[in-house]
N, C-alpha and C positions, 0 to 999 in steps of 0.2 A: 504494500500500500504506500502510497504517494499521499502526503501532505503537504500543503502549501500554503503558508501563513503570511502574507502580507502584512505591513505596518498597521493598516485598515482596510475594511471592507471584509471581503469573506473570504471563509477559509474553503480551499479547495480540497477535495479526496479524492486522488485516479488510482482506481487497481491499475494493476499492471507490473511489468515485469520491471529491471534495472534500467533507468533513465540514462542516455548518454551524457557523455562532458556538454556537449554542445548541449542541449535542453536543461541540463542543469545552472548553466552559467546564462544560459535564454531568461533562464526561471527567478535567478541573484541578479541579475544585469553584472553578469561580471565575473572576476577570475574567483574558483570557489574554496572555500577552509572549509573540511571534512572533519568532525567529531563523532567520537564513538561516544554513545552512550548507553546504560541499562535502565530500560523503562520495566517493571514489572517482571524481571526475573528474563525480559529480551533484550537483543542488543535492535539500538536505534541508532541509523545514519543523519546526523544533523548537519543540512550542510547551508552556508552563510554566503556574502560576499565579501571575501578576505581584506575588501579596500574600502568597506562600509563606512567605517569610522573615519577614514580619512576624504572620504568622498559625501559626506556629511549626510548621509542616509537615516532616513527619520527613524526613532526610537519604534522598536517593535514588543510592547509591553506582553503579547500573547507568548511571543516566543520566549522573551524574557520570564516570566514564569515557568516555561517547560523546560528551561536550561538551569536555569537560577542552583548554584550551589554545586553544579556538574562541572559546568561549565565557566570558566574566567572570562566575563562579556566586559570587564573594564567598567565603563561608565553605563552599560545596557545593552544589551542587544538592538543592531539596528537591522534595517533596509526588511527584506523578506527571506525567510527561512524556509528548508523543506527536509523534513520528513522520509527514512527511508525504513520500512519495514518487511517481517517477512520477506517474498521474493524479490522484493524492491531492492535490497541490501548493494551496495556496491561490490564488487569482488576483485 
């Protein structure tokens, strides 16, 4: 499963398989920073736009809580986040 959280507006959910570079970087606007994380006893692909913070990308308080304490976001999680589970996972 595909998740896809933007700063506002709605969150997206695509089944489907492994996302390529290209649609993941389509998805951040940009080059991407991959995190492992354990949600529930699974491993989750978190992945960002590595130049958020320096490209002044608005604060994403949704993702920001689903990272929060996992994750080192500095001043917040910014721009949009996505979500990799299940067979989504990168390999």
């Amino acid at each position: 499963m595909i998740t896809i959280i933007p700063p506002a507006g709605d969150i997206e959910i695509r089944e489907g398989g492994e996302p390529s570079l290209d649609t993941l970087q389509s998805l951040v606007g940009g080059y991407i920073e991959l995190v492992t994380l354990e949600e529930e006893g699974c491993e989750v692909h978190a992945i960002c736009n590595e130049e958020g913070l320096l490209k002044g990308l608005p604060f994403n308080p949704r993702a920001e809580e689903r990272v929060r304490g996992v994750v080192n976001t500095g001043p917040g999680a910014v721009g949009t986040w996505v979500f990799l589970d299940g067979n989504s996972l990168l390999t």
